[in-house]
mmCIF file as Biopython writes it, N, C-alpha, C and O atoms, coordinates in Angstrom:
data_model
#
loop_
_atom_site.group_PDB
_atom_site.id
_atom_site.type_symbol
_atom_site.label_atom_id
_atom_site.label_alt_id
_atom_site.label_comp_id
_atom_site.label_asym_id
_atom_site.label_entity_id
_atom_site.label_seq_id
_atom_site.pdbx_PDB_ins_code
_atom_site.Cartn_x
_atom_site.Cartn_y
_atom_site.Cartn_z
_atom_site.occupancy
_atom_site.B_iso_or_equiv
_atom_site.auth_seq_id
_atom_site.auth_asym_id
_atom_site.pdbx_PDB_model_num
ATOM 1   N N  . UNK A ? 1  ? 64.595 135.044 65.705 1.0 0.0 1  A 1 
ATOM 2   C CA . UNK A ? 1  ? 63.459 134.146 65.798 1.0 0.0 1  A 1 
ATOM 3   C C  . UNK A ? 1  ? 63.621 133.026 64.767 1.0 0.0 1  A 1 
ATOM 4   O O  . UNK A ? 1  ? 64.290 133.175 63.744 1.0 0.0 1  A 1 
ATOM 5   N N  . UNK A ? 2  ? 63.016 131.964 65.067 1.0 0.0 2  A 1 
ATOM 6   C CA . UNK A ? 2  ? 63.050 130.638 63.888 1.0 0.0 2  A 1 
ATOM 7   C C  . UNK A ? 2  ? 61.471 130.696 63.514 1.0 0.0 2  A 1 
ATOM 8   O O  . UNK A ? 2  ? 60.625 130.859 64.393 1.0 0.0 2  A 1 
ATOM 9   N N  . UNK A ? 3  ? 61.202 130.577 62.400 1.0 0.0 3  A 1 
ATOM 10  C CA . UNK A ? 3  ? 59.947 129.882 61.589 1.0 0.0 3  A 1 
ATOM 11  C C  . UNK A ? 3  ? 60.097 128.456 61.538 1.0 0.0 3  A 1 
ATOM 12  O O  . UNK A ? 3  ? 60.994 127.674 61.221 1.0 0.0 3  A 1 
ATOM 13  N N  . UNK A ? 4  ? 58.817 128.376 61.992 1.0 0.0 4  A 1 
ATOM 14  C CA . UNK A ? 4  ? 58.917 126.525 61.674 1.0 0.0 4  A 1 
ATOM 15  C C  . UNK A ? 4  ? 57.236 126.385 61.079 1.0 0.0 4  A 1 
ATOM 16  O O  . UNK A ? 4  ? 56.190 127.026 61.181 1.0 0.0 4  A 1 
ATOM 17  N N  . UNK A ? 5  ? 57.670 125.261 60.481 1.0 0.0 5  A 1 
ATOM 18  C CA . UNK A ? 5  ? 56.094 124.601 58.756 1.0 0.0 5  A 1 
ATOM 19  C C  . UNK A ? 5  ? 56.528 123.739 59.521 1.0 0.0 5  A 1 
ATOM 20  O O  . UNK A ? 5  ? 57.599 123.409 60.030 1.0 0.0 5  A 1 
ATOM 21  N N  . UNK A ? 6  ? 55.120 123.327 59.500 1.0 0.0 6  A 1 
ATOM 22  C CA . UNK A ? 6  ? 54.641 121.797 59.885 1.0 0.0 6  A 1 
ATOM 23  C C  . UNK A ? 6  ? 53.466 120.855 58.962 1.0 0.0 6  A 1 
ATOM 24  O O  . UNK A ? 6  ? 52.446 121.329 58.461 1.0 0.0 6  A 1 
ATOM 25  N N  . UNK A ? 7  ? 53.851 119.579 58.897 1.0 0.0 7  A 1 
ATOM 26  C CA . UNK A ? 7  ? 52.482 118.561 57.730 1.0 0.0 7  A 1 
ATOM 27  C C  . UNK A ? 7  ? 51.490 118.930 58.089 1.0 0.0 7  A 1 
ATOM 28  O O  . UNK A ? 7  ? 51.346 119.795 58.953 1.0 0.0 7  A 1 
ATOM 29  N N  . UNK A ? 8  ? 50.643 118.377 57.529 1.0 0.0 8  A 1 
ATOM 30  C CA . UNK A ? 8  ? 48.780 118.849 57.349 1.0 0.0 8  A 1 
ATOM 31  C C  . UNK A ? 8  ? 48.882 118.043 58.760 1.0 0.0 8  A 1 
ATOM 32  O O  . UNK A ? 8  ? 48.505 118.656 59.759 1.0 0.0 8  A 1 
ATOM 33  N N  . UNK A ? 9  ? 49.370 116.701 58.916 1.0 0.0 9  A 1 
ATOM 34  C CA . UNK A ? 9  ? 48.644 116.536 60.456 1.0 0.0 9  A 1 
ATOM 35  C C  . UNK A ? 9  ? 49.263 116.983 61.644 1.0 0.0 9  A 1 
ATOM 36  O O  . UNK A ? 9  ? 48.628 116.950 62.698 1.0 0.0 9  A 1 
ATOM 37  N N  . UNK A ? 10 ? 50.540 117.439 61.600 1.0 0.0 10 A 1 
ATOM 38  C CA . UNK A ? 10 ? 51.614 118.018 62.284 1.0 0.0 10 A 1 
ATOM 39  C C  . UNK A ? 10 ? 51.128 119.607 62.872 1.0 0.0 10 A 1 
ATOM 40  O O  . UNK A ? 10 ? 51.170 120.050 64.019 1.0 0.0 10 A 1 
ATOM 41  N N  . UNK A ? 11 ? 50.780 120.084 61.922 1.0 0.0 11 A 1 
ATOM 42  C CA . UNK A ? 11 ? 49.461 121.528 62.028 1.0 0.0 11 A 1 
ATOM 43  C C  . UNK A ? 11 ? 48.783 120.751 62.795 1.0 0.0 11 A 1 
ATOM 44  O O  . UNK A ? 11 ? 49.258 120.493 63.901 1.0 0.0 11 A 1 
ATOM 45  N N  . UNK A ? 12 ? 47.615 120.233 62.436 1.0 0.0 12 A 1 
ATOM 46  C CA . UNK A ? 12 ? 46.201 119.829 63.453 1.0 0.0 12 A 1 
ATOM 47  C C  . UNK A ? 12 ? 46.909 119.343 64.621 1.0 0.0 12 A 1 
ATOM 48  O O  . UNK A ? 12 ? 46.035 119.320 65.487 1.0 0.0 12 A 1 
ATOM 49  N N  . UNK A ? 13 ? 47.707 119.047 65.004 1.0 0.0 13 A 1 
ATOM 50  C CA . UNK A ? 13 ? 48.013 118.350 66.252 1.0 0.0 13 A 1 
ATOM 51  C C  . UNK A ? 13 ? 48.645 119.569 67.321 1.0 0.0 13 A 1 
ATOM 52  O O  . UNK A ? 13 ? 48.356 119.803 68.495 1.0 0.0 13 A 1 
ATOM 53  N N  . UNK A ? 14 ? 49.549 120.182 66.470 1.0 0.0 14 A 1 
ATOM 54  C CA . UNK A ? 14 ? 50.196 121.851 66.803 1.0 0.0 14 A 1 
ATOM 55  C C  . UNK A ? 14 ? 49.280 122.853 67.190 1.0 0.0 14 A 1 
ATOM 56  O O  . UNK A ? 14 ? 49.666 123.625 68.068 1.0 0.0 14 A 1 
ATOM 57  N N  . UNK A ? 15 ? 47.786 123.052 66.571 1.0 0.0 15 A 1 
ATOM 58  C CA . UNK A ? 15 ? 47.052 123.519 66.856 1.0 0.0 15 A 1 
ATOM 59  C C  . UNK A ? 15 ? 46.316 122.965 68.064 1.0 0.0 15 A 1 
ATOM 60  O O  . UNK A ? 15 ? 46.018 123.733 68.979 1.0 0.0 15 A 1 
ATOM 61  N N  . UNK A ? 16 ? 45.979 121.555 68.124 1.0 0.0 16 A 1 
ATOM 62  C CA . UNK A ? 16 ? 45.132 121.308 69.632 1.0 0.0 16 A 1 
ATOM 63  C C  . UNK A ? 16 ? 46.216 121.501 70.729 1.0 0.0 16 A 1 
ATOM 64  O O  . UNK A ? 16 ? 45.921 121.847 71.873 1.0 0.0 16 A 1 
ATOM 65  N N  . UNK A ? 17 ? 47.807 121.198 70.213 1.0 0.0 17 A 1 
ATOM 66  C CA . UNK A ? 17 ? 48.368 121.525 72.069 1.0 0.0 17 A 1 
ATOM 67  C C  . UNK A ? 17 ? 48.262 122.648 71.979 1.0 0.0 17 A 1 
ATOM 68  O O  . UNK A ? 17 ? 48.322 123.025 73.149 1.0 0.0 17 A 1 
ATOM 69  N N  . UNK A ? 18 ? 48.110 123.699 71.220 1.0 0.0 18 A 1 
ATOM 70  C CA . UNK A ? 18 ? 48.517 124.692 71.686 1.0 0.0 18 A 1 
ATOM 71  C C  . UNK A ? 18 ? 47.408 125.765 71.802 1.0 0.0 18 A 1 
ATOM 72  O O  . UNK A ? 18 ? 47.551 126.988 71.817 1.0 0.0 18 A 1 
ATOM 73  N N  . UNK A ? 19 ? 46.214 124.998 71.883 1.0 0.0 19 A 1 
ATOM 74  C CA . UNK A ? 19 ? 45.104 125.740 72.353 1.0 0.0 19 A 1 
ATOM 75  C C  . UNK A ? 19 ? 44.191 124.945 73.516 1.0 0.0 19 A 1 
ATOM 76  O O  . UNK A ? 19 ? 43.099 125.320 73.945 1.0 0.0 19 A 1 
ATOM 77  N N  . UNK A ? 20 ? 44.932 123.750 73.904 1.0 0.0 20 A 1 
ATOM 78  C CA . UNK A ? 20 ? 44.864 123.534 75.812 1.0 0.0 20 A 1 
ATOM 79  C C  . UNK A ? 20 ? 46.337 124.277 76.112 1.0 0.0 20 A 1 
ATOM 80  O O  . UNK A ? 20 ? 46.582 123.701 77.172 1.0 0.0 20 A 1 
ATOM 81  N N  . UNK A ? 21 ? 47.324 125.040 75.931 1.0 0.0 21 A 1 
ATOM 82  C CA . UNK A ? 21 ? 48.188 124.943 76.556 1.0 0.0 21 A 1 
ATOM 83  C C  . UNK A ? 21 ? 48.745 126.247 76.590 1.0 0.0 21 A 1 
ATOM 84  O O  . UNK A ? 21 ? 49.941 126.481 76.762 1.0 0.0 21 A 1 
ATOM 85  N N  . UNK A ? 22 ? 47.303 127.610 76.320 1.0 0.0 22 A 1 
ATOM 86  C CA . UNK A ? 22 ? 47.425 129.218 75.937 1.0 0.0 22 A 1 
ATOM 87  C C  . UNK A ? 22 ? 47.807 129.697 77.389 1.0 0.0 22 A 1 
ATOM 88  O O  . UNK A ? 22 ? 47.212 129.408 78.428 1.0 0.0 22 A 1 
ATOM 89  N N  . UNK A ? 23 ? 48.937 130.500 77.244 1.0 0.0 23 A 1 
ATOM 90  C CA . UNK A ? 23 ? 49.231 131.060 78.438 1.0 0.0 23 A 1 
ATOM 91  C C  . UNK A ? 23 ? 50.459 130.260 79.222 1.0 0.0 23 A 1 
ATOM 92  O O  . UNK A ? 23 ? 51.030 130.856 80.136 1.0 0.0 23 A 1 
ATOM 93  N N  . UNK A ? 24 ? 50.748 129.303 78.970 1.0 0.0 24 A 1 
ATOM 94  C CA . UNK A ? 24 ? 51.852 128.398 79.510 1.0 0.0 24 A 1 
ATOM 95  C C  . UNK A ? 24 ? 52.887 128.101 78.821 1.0 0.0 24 A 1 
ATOM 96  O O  . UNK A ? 24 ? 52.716 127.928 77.614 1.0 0.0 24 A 1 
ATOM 97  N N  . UNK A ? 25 ? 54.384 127.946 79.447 1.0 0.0 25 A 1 
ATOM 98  C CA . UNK A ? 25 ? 55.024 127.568 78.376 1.0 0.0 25 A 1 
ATOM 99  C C  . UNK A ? 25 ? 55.044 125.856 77.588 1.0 0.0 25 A 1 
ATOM 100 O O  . UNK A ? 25 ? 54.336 124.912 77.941 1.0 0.0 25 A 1 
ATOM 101 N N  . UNK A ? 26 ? 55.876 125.856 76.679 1.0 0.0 26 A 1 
ATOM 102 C CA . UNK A ? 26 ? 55.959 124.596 76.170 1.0 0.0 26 A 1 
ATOM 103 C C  . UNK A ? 26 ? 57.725 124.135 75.518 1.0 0.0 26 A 1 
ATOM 104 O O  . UNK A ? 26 ? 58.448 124.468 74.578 1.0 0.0 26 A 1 
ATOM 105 N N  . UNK A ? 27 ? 57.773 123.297 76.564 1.0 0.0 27 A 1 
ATOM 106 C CA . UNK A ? 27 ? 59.126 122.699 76.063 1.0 0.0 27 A 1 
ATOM 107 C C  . UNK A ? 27 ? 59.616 121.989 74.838 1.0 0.0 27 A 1 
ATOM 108 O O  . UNK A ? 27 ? 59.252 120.872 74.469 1.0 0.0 27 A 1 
ATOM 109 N N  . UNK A ? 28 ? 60.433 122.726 74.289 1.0 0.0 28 A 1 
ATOM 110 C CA . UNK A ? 28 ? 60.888 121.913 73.159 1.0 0.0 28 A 1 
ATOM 111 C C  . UNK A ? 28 ? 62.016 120.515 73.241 1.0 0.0 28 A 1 
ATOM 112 O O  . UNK A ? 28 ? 62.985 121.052 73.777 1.0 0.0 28 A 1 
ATOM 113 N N  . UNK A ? 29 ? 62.304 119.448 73.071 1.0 0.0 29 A 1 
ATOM 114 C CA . UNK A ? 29 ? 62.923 118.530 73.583 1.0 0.0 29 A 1 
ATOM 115 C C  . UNK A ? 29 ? 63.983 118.039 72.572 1.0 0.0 29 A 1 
ATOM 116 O O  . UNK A ? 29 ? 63.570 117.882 71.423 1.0 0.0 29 A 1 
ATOM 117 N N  . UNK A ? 30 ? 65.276 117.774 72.815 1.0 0.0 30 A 1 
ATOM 118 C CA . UNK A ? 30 ? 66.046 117.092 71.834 1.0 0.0 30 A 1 
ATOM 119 C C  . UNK A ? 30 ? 66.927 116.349 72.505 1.0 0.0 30 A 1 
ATOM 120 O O  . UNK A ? 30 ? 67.857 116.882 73.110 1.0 0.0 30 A 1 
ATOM 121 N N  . UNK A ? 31 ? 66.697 114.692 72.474 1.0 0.0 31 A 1 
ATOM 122 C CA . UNK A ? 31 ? 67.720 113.662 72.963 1.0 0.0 31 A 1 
ATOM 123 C C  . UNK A ? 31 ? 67.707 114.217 74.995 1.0 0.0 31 A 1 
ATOM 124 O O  . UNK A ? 31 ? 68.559 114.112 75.877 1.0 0.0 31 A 1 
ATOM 125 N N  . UNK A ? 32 ? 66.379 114.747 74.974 1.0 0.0 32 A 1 
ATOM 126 C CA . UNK A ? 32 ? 66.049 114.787 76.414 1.0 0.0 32 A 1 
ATOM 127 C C  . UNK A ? 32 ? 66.360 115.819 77.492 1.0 0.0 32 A 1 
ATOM 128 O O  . UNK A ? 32 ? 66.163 115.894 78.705 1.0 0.0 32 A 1 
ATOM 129 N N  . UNK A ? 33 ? 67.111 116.835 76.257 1.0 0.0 33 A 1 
ATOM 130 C CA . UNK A ? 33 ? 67.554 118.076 76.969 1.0 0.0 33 A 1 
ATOM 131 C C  . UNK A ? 33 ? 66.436 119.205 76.022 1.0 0.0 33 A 1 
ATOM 132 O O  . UNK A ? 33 ? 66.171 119.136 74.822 1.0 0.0 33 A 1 
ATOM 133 N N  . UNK A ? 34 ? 65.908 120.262 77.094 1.0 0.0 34 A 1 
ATOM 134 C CA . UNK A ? 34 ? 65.394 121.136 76.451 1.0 0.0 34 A 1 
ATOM 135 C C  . UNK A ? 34 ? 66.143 122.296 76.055 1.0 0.0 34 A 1 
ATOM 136 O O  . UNK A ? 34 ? 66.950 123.055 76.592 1.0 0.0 34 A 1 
ATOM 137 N N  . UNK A ? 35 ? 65.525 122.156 74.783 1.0 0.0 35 A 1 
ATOM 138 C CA . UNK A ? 35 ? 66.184 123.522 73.632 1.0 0.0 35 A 1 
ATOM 139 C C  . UNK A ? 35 ? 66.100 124.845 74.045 1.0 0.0 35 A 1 
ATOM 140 O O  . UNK A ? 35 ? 66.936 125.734 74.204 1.0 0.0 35 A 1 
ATOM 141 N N  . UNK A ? 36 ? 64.461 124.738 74.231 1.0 0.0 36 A 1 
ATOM 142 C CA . UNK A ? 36 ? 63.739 126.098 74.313 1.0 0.0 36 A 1 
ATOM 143 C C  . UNK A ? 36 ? 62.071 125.890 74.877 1.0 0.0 36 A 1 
ATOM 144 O O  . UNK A ? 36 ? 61.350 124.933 74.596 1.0 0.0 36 A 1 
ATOM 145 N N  . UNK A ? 37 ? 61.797 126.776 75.527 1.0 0.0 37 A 1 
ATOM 146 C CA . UNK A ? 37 ? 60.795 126.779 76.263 1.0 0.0 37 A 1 
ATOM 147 C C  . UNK A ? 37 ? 59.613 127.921 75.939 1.0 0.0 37 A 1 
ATOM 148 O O  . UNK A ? 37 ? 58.916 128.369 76.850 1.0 0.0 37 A 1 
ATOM 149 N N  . UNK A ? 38 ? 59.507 128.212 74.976 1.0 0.0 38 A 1 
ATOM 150 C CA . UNK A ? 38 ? 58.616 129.440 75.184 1.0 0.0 38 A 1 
ATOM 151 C C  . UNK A ? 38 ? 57.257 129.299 74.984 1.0 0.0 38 A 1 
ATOM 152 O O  . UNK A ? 38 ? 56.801 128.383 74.300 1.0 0.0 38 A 1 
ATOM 153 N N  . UNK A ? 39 ? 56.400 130.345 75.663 1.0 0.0 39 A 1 
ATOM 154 C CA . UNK A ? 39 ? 55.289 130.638 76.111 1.0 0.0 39 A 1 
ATOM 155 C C  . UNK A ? 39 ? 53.947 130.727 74.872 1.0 0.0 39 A 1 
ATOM 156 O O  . UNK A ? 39 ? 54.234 131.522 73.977 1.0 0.0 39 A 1 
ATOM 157 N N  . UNK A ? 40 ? 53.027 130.272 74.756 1.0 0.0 40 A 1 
ATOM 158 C CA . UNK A ? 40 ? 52.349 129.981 74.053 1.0 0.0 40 A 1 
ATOM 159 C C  . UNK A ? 40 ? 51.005 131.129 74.727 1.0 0.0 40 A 1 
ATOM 160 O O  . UNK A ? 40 ? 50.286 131.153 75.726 1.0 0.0 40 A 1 
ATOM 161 N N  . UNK A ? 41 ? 51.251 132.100 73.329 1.0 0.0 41 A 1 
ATOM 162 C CA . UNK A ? 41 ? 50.124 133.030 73.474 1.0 0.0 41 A 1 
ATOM 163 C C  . UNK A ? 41 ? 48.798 133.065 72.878 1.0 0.0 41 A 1 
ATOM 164 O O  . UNK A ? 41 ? 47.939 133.912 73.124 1.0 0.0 41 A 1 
ATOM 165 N N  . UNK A ? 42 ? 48.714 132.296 72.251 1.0 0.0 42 A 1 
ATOM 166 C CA . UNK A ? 42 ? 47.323 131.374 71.256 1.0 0.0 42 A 1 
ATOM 167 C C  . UNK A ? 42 ? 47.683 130.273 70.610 1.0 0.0 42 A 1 
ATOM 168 O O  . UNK A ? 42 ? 48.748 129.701 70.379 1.0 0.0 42 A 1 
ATOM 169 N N  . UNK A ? 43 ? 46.615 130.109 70.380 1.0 0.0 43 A 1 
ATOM 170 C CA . UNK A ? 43 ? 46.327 128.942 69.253 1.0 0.0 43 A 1 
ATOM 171 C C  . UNK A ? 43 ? 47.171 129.137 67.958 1.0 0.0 43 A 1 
ATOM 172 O O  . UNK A ? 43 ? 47.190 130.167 67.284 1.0 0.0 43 A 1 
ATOM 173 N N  . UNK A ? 44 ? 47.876 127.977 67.708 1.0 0.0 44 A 1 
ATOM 174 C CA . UNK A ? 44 ? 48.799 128.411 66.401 1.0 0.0 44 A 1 
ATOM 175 C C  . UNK A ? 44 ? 48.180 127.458 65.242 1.0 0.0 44 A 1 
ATOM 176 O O  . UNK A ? 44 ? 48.625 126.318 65.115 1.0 0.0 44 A 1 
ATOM 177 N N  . UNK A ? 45 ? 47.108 127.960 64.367 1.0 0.0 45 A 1 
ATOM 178 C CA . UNK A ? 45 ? 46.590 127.360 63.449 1.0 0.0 45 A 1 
ATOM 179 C C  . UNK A ? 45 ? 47.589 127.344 62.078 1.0 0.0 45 A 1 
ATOM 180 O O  . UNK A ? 45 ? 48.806 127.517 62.132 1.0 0.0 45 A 1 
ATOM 181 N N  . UNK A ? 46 ? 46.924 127.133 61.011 1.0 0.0 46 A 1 
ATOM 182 C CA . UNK A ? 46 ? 47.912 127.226 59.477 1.0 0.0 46 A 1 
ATOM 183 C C  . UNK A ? 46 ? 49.322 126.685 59.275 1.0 0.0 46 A 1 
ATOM 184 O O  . UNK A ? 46 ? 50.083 127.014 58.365 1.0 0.0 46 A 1 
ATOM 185 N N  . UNK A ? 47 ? 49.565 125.810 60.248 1.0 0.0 47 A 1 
ATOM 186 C CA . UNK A ? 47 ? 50.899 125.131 60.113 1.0 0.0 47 A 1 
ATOM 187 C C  . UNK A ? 47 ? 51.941 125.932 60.250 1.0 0.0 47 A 1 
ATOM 188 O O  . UNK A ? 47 ? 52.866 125.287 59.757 1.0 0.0 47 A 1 
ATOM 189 N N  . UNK A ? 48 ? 52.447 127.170 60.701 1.0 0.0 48 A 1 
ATOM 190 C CA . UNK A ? 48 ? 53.316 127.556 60.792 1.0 0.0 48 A 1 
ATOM 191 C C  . UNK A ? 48 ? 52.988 128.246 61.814 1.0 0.0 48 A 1 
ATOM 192 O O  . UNK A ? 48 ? 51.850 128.590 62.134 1.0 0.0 48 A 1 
ATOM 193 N N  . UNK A ? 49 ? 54.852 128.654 62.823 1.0 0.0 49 A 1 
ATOM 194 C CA . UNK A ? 49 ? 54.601 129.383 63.978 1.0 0.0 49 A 1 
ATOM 195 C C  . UNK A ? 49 ? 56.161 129.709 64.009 1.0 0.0 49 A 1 
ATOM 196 O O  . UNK A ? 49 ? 56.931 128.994 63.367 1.0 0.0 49 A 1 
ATOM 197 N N  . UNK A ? 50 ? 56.550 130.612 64.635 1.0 0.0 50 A 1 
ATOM 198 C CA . UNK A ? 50 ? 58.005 130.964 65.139 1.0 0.0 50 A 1 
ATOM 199 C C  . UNK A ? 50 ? 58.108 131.107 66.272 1.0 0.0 50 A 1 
ATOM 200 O O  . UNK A ? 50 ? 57.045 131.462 66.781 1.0 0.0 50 A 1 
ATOM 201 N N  . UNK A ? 51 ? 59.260 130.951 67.241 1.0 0.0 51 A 1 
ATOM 202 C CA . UNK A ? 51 ? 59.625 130.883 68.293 1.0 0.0 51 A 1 
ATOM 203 C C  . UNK A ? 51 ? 60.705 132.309 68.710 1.0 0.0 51 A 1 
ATOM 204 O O  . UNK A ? 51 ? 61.709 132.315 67.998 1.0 0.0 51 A 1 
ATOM 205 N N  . UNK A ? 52 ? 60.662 133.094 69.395 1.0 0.0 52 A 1 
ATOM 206 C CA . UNK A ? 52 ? 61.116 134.203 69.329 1.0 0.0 52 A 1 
ATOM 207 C C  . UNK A ? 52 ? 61.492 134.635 70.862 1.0 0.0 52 A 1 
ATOM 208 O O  . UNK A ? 52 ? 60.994 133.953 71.757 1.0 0.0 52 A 1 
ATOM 209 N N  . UNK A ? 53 ? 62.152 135.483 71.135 1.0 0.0 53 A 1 
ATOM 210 C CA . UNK A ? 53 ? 62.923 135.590 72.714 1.0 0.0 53 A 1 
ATOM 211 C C  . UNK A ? 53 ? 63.982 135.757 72.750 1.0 0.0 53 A 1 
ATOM 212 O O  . UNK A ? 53 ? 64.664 135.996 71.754 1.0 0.0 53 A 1 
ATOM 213 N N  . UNK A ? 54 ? 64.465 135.665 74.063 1.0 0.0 54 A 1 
ATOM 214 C CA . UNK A ? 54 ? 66.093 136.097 74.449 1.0 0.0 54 A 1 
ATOM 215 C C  . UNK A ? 54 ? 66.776 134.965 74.080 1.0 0.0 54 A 1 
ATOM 216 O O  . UNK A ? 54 ? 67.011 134.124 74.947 1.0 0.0 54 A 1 
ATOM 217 N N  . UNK A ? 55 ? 67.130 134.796 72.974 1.0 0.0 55 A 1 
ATOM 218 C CA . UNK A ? 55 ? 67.936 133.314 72.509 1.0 0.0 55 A 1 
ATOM 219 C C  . UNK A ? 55 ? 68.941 133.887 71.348 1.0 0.0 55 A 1 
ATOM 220 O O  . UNK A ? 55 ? 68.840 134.394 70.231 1.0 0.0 55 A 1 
ATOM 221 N N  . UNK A ? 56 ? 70.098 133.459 72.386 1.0 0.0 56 A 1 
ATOM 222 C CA . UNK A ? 56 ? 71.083 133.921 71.280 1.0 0.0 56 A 1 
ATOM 223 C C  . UNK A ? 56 ? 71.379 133.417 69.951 1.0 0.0 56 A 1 
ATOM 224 O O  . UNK A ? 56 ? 70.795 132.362 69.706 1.0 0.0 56 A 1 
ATOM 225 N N  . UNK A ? 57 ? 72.083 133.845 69.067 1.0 0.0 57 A 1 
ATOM 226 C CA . UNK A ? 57 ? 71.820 133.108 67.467 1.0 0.0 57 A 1 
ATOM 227 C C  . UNK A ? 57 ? 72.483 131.883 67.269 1.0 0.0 57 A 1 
ATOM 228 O O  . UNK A ? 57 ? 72.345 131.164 66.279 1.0 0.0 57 A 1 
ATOM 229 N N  . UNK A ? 58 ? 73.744 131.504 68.964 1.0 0.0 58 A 1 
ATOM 230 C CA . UNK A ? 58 ? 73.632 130.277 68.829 1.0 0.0 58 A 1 
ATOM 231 C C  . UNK A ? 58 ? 72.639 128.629 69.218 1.0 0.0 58 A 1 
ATOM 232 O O  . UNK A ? 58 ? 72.623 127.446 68.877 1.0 0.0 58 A 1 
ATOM 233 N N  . UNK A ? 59 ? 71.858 129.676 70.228 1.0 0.0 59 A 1 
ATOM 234 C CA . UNK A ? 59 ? 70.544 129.077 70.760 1.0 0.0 59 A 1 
ATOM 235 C C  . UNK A ? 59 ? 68.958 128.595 69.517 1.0 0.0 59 A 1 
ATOM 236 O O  . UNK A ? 59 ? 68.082 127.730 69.528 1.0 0.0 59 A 1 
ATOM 237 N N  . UNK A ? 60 ? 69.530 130.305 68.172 1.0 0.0 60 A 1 
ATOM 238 C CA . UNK A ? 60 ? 68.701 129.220 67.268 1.0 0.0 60 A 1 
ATOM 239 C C  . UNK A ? 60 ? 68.997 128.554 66.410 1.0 0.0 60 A 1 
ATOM 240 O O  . UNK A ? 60 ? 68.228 127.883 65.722 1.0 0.0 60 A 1 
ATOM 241 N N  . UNK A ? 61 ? 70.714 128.669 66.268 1.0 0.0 61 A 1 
ATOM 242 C CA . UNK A ? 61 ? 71.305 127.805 65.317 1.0 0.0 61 A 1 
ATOM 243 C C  . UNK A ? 61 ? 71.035 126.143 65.911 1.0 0.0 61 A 1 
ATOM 244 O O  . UNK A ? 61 ? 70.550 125.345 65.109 1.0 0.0 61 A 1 
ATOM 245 N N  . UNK A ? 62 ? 71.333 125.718 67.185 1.0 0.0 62 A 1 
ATOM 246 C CA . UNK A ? 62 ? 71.332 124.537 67.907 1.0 0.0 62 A 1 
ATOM 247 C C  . UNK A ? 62 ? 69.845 124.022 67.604 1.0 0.0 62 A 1 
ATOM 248 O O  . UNK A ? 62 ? 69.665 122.993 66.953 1.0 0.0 62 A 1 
ATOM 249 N N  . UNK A ? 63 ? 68.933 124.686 68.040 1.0 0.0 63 A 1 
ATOM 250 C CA . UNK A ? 63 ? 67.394 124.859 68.162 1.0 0.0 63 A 1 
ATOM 251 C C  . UNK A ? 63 ? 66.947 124.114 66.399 1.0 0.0 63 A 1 
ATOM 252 O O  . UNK A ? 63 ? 66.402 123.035 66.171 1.0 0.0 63 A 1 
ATOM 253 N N  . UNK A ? 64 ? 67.381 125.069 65.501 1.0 0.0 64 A 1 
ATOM 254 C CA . UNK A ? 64 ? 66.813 124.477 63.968 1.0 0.0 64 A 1 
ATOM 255 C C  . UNK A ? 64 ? 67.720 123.419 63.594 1.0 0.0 64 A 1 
ATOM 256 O O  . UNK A ? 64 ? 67.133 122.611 62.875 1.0 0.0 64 A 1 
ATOM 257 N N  . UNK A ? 65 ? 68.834 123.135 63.788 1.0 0.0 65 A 1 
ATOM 258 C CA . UNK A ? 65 ? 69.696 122.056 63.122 1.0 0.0 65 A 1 
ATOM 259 C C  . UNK A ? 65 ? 69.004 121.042 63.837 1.0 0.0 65 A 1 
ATOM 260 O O  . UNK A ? 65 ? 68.719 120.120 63.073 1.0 0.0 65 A 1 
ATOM 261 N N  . UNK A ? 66 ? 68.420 120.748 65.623 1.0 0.0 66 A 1 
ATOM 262 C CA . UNK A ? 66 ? 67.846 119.725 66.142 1.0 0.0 66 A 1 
ATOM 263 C C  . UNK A ? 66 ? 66.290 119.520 65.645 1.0 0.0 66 A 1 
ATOM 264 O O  . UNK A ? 66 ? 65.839 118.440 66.026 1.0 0.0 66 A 1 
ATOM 265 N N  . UNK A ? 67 ? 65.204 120.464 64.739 1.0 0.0 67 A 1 
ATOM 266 C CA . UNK A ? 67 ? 64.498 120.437 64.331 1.0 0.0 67 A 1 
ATOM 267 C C  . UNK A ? 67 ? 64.679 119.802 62.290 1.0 0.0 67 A 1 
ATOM 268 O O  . UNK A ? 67 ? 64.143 118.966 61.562 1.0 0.0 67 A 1 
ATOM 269 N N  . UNK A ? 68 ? 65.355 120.459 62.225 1.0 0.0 68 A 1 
ATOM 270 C CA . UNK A ? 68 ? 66.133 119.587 60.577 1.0 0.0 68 A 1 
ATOM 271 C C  . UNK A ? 68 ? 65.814 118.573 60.797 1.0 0.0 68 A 1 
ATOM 272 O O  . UNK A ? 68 ? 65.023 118.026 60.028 1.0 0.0 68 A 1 
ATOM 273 N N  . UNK A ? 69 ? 66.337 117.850 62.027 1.0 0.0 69 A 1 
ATOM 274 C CA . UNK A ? 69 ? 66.773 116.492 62.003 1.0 0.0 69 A 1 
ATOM 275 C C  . UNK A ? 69 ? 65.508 115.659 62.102 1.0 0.0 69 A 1 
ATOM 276 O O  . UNK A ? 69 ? 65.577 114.430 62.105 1.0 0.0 69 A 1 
#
């Protein structure tokens, strides 16, 4: 799984998609190809959330080096 922190407004914004968007997945995007897609089971308040699933460790190596950036 990856942990990801997000800014004070990066949180508030993380938190409203992802409490219109409970129960559905949500695409992650880099240079227009998606990373990763996973399913959003609540509301992710407090600025932090991890992404977790059948993703191999080169799927989260690719995944956080395109989030680094």
């Amino acid at each position: 799984s990856l942990l990801i922190s997000f800014s004070q407004s990066g949180a508030e914004k993380w938190a409203s998609i992802t409490k219109k968007n409970k129960g559905r997945n949500i695409a992650i995007l880099f240079d227009g190809k998606v990373l990763a897609a996973p399913r959003v089971t609540e509301e992710i308040k407090g600025g932090k959330c991890s992404i977790s699933g059948n993703y191999s460790e080169a799927d989260i190596n690719q995944l956080k080096a395109a989030l680094d950036n």
